[in-house]
DRENMAR-691370 format. One record per residue: residue in one letter; x, y, z of N, C-alpha, C, CB in turn. Coordinates in pm, whole numbers, padded with zeros to 5 digits, always signed. Glycine has a CB too. Layout:
N
aXYZXYZXYZXYZ ...
This chain:
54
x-06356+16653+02731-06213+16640+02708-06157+16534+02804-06140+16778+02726 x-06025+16459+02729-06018+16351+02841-05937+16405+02942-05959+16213+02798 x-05900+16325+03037-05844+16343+03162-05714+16303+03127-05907+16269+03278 x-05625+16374+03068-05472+16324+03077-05360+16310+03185-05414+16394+03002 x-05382+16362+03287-05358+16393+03413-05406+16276+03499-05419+16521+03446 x-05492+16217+03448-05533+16088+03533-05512+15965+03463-05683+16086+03574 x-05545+15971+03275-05450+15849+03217-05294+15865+03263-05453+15851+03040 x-05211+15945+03303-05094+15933+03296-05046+15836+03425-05041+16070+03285 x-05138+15915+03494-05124+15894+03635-05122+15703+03650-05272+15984+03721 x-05264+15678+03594-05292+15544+03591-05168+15470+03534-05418+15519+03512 x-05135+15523+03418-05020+15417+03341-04905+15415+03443-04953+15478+03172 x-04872+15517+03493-04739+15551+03544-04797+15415+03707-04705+15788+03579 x-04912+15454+03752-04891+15332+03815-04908+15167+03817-04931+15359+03882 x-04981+15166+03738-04977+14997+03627-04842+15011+03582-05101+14980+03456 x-04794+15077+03567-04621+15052+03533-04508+14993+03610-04561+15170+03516 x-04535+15087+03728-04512+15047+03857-04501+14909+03909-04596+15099+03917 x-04625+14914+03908-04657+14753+03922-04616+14654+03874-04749+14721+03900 x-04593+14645+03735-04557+14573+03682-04393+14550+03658-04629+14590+03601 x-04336+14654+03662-04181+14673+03745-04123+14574+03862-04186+14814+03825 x-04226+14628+03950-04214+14573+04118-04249+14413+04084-04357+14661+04253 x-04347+14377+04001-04370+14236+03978-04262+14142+03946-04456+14225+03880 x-04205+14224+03820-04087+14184+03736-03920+14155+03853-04069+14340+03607 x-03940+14268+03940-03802+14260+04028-03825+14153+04129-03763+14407+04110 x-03958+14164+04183-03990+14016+04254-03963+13864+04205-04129+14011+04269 x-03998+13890+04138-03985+13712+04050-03823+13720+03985-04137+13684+03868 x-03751+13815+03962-03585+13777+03932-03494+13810+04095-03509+13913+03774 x-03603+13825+04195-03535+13787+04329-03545+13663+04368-03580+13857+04435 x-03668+13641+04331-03701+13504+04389-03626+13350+04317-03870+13497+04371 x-03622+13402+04159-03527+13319+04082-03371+13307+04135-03526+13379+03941 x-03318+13387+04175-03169+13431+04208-03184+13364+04351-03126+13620+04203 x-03275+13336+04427-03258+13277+04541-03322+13143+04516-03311+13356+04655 x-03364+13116+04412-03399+12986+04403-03260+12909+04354-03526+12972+04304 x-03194+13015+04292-03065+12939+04206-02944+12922+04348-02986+13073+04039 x-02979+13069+04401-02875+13016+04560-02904+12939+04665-02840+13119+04649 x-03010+12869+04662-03012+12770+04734-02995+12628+04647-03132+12783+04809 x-03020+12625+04551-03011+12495+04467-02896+12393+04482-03007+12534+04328 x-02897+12296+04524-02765+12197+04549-02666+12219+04434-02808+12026+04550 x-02529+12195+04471-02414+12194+04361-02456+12062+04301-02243+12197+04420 x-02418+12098+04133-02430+11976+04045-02255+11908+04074-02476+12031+03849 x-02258+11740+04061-02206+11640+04059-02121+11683+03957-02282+11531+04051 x-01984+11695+03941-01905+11700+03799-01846+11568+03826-01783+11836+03766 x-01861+11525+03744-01745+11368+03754-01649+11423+03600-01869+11139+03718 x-01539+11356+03611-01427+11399+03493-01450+11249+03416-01228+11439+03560 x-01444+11289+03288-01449+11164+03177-01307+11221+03106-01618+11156+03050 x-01266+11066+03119-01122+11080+03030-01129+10981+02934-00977+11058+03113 x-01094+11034+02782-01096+11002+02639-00923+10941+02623-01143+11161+02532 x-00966+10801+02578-00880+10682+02513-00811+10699+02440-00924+10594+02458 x-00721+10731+02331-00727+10766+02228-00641+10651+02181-00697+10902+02208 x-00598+10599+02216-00528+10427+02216-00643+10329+02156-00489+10357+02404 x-00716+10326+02224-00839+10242+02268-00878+10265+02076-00976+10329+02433 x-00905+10391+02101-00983+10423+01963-00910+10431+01831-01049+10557+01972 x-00778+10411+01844-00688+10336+01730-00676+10227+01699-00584+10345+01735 x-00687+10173+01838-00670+09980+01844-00777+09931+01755-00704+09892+02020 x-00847+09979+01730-01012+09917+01729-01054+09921+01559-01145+10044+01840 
């Protein structure tokens, strides 16, 4: 008879694991994004003169 008590066991900790993996790497993303330099906005302003004249 199998060991259900020890498959459970196993899944429940390969689960684990793979949890703890998952929360690691969206910490490490979230601090990759808070250190990342601010992007450059420059403002573009639209003619609308320009684009009648024409």
């Amino acid at each position: 008879m199998p060991d259900y008590k020890e498959m459970y066991l196993k899944l429940f900790r390969v689960s684990e694991k793979a949890i703890n993996l998952l929360i690691d790497a969206q910490r490490e993303c979230e601090e990759m994004y808070l250190n990342a330099p601010e992007p450059e906005i420059e403002v573009l302003f639209h003619k609308e003169n320009d684009a009648e004249e024409k």
